[in-house]
Backbone atoms as SQL, in Angstrom:
CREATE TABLE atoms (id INTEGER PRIMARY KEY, chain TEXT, resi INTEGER, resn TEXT, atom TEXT, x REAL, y REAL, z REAL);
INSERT INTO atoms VALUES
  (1, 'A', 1, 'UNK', 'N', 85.440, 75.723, 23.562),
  (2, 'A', 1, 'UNK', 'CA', 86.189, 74.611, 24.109),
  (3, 'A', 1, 'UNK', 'C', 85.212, 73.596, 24.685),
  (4, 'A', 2, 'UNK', 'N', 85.546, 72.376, 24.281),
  (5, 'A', 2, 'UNK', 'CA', 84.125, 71.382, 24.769),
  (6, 'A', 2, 'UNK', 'C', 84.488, 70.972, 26.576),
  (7, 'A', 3, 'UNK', 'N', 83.661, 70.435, 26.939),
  (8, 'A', 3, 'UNK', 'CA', 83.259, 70.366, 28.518),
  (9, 'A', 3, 'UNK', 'C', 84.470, 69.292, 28.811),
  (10, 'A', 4, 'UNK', 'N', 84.629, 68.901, 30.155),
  (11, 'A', 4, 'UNK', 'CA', 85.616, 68.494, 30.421),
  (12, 'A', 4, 'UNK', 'C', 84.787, 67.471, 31.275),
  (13, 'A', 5, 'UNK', 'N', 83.584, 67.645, 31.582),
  (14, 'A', 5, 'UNK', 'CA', 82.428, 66.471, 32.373),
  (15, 'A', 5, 'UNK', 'C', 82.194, 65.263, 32.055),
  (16, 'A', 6, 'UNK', 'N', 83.157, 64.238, 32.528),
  (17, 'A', 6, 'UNK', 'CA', 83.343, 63.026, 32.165),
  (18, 'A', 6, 'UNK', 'C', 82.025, 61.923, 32.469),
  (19, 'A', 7, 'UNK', 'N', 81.225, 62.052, 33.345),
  (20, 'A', 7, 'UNK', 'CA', 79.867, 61.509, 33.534),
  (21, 'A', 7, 'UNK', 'C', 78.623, 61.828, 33.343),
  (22, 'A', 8, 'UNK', 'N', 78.531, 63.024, 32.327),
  (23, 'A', 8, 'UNK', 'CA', 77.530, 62.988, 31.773),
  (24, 'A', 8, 'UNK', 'C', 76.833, 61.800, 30.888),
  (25, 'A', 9, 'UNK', 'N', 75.484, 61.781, 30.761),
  (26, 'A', 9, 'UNK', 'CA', 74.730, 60.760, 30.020),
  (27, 'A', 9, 'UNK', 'C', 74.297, 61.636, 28.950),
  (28, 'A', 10, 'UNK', 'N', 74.568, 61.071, 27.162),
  (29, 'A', 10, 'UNK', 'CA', 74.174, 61.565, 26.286),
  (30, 'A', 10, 'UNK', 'C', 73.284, 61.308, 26.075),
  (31, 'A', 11, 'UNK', 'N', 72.440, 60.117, 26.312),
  (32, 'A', 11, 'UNK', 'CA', 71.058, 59.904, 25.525),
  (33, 'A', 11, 'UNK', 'C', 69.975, 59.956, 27.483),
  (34, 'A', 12, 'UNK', 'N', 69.201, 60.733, 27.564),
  (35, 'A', 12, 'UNK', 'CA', 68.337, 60.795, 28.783),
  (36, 'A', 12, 'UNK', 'C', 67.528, 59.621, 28.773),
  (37, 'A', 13, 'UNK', 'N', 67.115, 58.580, 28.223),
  (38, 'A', 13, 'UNK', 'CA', 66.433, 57.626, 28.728),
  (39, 'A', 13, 'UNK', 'C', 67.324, 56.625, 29.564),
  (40, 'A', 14, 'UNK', 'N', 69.096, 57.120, 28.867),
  (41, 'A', 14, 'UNK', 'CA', 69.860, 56.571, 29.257),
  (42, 'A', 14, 'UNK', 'C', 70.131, 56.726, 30.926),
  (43, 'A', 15, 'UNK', 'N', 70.042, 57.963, 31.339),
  (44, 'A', 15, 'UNK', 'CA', 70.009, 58.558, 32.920),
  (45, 'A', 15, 'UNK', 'C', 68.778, 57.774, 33.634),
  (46, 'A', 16, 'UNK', 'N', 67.879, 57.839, 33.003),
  (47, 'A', 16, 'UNK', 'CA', 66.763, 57.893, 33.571),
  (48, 'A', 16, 'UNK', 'C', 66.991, 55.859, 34.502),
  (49, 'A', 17, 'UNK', 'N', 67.746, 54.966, 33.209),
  (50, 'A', 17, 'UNK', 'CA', 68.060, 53.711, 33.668),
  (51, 'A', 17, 'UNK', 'C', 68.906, 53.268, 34.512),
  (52, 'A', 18, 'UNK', 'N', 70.143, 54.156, 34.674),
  (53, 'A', 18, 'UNK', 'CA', 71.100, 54.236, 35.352),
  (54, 'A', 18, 'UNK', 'C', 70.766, 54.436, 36.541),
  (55, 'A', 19, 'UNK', 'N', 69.646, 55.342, 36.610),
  (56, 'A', 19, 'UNK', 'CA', 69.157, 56.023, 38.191),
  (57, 'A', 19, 'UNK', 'C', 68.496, 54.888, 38.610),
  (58, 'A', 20, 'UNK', 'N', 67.649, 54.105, 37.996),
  (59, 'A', 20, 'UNK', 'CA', 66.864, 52.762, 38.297),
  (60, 'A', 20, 'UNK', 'C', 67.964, 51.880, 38.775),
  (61, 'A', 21, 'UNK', 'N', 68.797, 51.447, 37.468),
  (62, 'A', 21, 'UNK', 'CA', 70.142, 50.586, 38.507),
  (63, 'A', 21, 'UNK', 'C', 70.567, 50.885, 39.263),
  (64, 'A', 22, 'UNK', 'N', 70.595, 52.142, 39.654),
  (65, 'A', 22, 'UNK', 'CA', 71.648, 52.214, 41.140),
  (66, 'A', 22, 'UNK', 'C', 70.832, 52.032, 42.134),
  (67, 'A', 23, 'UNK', 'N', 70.041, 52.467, 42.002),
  (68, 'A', 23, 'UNK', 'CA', 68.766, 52.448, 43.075),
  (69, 'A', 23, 'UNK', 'C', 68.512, 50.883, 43.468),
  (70, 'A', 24, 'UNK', 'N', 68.245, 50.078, 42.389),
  (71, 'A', 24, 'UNK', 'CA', 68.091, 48.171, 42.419),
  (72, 'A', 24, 'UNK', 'C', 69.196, 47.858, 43.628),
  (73, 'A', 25, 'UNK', 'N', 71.027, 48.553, 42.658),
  (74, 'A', 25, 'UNK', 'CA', 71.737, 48.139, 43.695),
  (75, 'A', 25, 'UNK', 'C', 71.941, 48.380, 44.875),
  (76, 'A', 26, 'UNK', 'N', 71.665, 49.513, 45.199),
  (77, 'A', 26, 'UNK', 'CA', 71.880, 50.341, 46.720),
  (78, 'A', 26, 'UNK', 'C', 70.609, 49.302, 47.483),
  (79, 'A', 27, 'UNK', 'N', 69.763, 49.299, 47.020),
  (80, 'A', 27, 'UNK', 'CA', 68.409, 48.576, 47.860),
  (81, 'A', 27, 'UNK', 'C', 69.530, 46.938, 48.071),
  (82, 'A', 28, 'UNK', 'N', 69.496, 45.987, 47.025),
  (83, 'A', 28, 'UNK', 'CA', 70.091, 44.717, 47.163),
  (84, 'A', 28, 'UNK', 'C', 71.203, 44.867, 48.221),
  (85, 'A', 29, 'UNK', 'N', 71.896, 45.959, 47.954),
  (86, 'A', 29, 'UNK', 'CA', 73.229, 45.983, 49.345),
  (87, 'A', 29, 'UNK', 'C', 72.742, 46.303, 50.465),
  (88, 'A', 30, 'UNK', 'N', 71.307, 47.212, 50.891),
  (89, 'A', 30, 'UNK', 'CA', 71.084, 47.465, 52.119),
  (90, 'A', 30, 'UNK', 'C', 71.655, 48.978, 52.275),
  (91, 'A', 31, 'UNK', 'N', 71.460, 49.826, 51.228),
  (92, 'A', 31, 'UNK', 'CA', 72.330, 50.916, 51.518),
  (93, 'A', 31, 'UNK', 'C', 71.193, 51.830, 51.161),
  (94, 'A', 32, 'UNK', 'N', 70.938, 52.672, 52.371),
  (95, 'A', 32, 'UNK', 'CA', 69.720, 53.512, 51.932),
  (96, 'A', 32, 'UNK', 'C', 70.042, 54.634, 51.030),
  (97, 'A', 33, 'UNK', 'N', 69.686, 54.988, 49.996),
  (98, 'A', 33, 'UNK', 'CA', 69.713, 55.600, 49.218),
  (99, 'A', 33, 'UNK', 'C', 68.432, 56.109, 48.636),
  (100, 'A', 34, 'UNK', 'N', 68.627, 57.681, 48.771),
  (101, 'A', 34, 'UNK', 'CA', 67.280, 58.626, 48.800),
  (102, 'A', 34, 'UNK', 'C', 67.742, 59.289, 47.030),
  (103, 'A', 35, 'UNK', 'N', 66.308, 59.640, 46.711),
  (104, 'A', 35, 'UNK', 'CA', 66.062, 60.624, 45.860),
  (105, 'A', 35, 'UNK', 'C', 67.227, 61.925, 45.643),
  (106, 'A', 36, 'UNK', 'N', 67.877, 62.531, 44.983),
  (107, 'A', 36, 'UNK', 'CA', 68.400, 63.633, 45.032),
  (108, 'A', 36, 'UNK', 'C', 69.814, 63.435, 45.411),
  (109, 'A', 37, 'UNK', 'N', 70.179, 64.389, 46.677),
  (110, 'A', 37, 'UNK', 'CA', 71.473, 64.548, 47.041),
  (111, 'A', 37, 'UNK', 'C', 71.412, 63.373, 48.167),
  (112, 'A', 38, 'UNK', 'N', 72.482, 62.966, 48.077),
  (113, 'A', 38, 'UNK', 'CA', 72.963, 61.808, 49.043),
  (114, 'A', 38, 'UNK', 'C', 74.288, 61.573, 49.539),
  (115, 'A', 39, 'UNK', 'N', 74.906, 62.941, 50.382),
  (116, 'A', 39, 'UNK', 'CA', 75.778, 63.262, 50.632),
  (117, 'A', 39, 'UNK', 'C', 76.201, 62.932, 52.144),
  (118, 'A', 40, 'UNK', 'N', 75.006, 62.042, 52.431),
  (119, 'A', 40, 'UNK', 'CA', 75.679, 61.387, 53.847),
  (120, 'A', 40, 'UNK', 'C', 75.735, 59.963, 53.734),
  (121, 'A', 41, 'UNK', 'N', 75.859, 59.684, 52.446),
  (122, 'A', 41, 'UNK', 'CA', 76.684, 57.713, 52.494),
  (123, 'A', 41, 'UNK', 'C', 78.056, 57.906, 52.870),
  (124, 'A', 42, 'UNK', 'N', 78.645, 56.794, 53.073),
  (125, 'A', 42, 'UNK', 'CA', 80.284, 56.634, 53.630),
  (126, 'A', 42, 'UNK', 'C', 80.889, 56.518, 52.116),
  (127, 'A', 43, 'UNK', 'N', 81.772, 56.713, 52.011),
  (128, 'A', 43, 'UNK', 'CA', 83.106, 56.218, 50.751),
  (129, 'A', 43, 'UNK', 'C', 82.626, 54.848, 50.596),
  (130, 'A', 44, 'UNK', 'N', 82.733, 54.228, 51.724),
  (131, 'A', 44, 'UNK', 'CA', 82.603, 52.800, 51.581),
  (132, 'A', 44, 'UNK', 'C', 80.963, 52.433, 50.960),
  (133, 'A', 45, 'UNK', 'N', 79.847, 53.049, 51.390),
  (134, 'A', 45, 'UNK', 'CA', 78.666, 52.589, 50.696),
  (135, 'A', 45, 'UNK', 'C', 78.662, 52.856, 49.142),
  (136, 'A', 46, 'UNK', 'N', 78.973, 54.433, 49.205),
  (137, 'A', 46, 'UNK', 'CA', 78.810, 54.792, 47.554),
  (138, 'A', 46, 'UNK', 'C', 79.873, 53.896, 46.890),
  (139, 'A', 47, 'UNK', 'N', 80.856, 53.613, 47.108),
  (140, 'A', 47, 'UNK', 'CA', 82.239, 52.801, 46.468),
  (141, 'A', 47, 'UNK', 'C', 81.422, 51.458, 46.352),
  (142, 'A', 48, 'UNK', 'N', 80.766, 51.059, 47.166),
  (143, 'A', 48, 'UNK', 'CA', 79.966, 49.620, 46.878),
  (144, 'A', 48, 'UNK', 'C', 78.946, 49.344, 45.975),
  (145, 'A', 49, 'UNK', 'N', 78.402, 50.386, 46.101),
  (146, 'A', 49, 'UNK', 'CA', 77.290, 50.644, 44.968),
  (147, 'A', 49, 'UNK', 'C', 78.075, 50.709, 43.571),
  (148, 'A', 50, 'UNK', 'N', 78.521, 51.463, 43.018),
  (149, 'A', 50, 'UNK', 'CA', 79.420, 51.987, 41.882),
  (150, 'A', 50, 'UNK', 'C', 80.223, 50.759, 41.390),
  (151, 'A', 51, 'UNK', 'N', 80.579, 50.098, 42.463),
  (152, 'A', 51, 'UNK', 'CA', 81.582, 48.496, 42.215),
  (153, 'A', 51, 'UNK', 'C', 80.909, 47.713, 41.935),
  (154, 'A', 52, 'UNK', 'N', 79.644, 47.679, 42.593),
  (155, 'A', 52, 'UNK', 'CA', 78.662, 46.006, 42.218),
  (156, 'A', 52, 'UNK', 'C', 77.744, 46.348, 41.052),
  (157, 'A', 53, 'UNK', 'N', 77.534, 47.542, 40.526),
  (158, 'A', 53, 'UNK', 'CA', 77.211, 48.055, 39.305),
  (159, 'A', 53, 'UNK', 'C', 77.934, 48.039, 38.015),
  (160, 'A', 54, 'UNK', 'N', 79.396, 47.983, 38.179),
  (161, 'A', 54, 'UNK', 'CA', 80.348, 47.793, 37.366),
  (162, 'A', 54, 'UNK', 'C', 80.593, 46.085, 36.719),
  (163, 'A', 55, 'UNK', 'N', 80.436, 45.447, 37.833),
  (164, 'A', 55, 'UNK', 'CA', 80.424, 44.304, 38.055),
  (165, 'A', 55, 'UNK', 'C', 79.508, 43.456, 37.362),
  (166, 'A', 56, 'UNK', 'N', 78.312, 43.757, 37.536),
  (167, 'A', 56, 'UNK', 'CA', 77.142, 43.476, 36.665),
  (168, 'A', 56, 'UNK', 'C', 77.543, 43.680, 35.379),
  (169, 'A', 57, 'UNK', 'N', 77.654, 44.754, 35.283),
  (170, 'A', 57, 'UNK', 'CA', 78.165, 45.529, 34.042),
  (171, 'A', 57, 'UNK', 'C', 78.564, 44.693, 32.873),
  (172, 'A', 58, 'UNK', 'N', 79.984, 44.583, 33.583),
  (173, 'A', 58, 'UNK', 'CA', 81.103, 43.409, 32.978),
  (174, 'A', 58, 'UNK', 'C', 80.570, 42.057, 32.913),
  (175, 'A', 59, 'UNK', 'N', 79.944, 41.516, 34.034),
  (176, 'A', 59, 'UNK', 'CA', 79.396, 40.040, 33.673),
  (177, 'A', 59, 'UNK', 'C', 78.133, 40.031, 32.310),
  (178, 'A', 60, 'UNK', 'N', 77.234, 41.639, 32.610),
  (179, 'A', 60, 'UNK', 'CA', 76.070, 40.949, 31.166),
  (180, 'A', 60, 'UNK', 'C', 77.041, 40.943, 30.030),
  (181, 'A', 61, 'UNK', 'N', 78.369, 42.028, 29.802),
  (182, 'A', 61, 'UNK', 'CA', 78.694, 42.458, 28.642),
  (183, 'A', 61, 'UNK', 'C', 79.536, 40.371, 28.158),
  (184, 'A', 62, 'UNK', 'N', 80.159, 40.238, 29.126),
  (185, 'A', 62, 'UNK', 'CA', 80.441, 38.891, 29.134),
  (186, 'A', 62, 'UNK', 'C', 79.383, 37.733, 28.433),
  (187, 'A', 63, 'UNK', 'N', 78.540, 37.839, 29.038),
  (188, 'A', 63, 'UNK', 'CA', 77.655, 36.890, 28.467),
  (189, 'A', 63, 'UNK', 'C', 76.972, 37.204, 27.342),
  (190, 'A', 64, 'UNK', 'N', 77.032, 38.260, 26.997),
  (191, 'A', 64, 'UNK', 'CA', 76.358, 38.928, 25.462),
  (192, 'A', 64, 'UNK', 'C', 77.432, 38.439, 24.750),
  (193, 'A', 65, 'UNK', 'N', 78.520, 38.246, 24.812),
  (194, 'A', 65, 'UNK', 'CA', 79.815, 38.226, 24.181),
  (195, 'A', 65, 'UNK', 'C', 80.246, 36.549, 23.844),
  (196, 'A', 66, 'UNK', 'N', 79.558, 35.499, 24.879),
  (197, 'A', 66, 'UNK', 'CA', 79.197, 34.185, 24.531),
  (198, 'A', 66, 'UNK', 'C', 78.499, 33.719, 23.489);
């Protein structure tokens, strides 16, 4: 039966960039964000991070799409 793990990354160079973007964004918001486990941000920091990453997201896919 295949996995049910909806956020896995299939291609690893792919992880490896993702970890760089979040990191860009957490720094630009002011949200300290460490190496590893980071289980003492608020809802509200990690939710900010994840949103202004999405965001980006949607605006390059936008402008590729011009």
């Amino acid at each position: 039966m295949a996995s049910n793990k909806t956020n896995r990354v299939e291609v690893p160079e792919a992880k490896a960039a993702m970890d760089r973007f979040k990191t860009e964004v957490a720094s630009e918001l002011g949200v300290n964000l460490k190496e590893g486990y980071n289980g003492d941000l608020t809802s509200k920091e990690a939710g900010s991070i994840g949103g202004e990453m999405v965001r980006r997201m949607i605006k390059s896919q936008e402008e590729q799409m011009k």
